[in-house]
N, C-alpha and C positions, 0 to 999 in steps of 0.2 A: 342830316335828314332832309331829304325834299319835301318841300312843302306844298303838296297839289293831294287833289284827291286819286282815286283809279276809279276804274270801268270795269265793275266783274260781276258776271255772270254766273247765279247760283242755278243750276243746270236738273229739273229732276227733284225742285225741292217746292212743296205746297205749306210747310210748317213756319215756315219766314226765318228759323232759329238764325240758321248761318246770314241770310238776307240783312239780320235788323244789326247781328252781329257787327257785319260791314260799315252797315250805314251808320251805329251812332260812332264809330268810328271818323263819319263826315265823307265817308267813299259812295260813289255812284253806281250801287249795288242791286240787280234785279233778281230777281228767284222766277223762272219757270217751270210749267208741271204743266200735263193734262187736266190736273184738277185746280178747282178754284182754291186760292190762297187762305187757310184754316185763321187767319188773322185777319182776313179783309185790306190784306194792304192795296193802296195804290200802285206799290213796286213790285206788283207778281203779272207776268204774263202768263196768260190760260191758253197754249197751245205746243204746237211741237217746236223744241229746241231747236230740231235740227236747222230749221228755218231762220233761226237767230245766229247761227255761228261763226258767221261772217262780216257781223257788225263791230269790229274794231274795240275789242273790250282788249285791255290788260291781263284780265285772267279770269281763269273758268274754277270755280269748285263744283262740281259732276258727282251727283250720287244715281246712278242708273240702276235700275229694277235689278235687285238679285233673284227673285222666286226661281228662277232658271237657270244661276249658276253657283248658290248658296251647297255646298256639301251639306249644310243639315235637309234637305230636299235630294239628298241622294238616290233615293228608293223610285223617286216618279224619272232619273234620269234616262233610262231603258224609252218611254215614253213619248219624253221631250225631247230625245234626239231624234227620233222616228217619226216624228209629226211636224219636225224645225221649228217647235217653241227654244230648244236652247240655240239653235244658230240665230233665232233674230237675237236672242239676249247677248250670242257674243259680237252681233254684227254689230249692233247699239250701241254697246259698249265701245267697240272700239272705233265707229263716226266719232266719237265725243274722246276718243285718244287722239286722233288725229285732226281736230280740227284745227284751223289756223289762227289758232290763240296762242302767241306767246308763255303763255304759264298755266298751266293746267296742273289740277289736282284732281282724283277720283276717286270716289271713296266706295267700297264694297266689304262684306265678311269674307272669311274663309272658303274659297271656292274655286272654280274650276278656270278662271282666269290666271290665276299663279302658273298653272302649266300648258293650257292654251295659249299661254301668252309669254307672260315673264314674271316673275317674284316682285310682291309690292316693295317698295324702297320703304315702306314704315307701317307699322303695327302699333297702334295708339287703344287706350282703356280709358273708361268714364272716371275711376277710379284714379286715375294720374292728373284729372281736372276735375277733383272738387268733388265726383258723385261716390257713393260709395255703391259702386254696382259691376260689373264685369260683362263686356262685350267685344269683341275681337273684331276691331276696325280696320282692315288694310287700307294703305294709302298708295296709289300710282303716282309719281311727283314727275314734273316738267318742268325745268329751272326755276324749281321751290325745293325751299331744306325742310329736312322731317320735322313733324311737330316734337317737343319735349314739354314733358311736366309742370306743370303750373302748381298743383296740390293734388299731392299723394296724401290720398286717406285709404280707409277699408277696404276691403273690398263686398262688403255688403252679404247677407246670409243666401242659404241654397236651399233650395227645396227638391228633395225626391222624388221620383213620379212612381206611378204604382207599377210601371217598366222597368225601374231604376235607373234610369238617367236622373242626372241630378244637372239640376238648371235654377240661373240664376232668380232669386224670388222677385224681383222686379219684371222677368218676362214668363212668370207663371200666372197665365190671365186665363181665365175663364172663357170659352169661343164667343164673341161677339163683331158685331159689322166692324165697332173700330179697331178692334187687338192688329192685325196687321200696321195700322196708323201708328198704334203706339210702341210696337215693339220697333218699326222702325224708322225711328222718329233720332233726329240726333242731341244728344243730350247736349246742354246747351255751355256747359264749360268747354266741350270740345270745340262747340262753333266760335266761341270767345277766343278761343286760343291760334286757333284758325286765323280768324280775321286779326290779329292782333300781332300773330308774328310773320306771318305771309305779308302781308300790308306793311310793317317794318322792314321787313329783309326788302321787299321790291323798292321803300322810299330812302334805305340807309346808305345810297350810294349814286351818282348817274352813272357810273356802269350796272349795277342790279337793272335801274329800271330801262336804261336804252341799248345795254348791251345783253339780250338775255342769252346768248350763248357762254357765258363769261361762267359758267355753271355747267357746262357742259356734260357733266359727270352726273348730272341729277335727270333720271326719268329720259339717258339719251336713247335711249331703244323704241322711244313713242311710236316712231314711224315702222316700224318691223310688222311686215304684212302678215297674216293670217291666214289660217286655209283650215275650215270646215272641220268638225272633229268627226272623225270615222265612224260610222254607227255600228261598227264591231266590237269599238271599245265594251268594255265591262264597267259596271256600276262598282266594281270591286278596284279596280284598274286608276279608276278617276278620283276614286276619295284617296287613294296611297298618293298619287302625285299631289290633287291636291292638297294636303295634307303635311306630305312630309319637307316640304322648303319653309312649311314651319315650324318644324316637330322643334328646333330649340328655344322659340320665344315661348315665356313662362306659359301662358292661357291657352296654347293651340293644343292642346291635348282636352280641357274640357269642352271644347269647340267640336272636335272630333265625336265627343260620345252625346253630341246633340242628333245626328244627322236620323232619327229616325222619329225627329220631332214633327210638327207641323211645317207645312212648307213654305209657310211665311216667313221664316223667320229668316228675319235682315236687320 
């Protein structure tokens, strides 16, 4: 194991979870957002990422704005391609696939990125680290291995809505200014697990940390260009693709019968 710290860049994050994750680890870990740092840290920058992506970090963990590519916002999709709120969402997205960061992770739900783009290399649950709750986290990996298990417990009870969808009771909130905050907020065993085995796997070897192609099989499609999603498409068209390159992991089916939930939901 090397014995140094890393340089990583929490990308898109004002909660500090993954940030503080890193750092009591002893890693030189910043978290930026547009909004100010819900913790008050010293190590949050209040401005645009993309200005920072250049600064020689080790590795990026990236959670970019879903509202505009979450399948359960299916229904305003008709809308958001017509006006190009969903093309900044996949342009964003993919500045922060491509930037010239050695190791990049990025994290989104179920959504239109899987076939805009390419299928996540990993599908992670709150419920596999520690929480008993159910949320369907895709992960884009760039010479990083998928997360695994830390502590499988329940997976926490459901509630039925008077539509009947049935959604998990931890993101049946009542409308208020913060419910977006909390619903997508990242549960904090998953940032533990993050920082814990990405930061091992990069210090377990000096090929990991100075050879990052030595992985090449992980997240190699990063650089695969992008072109505009056709405003012909169907709102019926885009949940089947995105959808079905997860139709065999266990929880993408209840993912599926969210989509005509609130359009927060990340």
């Amino acid at each position: 194991m090397l014995n140094r710290s890393l340089k990583v860049l929490i990308a898109c994050e004002y909660s500090g979870a993954v940030r503080s994750a890193f750092r009591e680890l002893g890693h030189d870990a910043w978290s930026c957002d547009l909004l100010p740092a819900d913790d008050g840290s010293e190590f949050h920058i209040q401005g645009d990422v993309l200005q920072l992506l250049n600064d020689s970090w080790d590795m990026m963990v990236a959670f970019p704005p879903c509202t505009h590519l979450a399948v359960s916002g299916a229904k305003h999709f008709a809308a958001k391609r017509a006006d190009g709120r969903q093309q900044e969402g996949i342009d964003f997205f993919m500045a922060l696939a491509n930037a010239p960061i050695p190791r990049i992770a990025i994290e989104n739900p179920v959504g239109i990125m899987s076939s805009v783009w390419r299928k996540p290399d990993c599908i992670i649950q709150p419920y596999e680290h520690g929480h008993e709750a159910t949320k369907t986290t895709c992960l884009w990996l760039k010479n990083l291995p998928s997360i695994t298990p830390t502590n499988l417990v329940g997976k926490g009870t459901r509630h039925v809505t008077k539509g009947g969808n049935s959604l998990p009771t931890w993101y049946n909130l009542p409308p208020s200014k913060d419910r977006w905050k909390i619903r997508s907020a990242t549960f904090q065993g998953i940032a533990n697990a993050m920082a814990k085995q990405w930061s091992e796997f990069v210090l377990s070897s000096p090929m990991n940390f100075q050879n990052v192609n030595a992985v090449g099989n992980l997240g190699a499609l990063f650089t695969r260009s992008i072109t505009p999603i056709a405003t012909a498409s169907g709102q019926t068209t885009l949940k089947m693709k995105a959808t079905n390159c997860l139709k065999k992991t266990e929880s993408s089916t209840e993912y599926v019968n969210l989509e005509n939930d609130e359009e927060d939901f990340c």
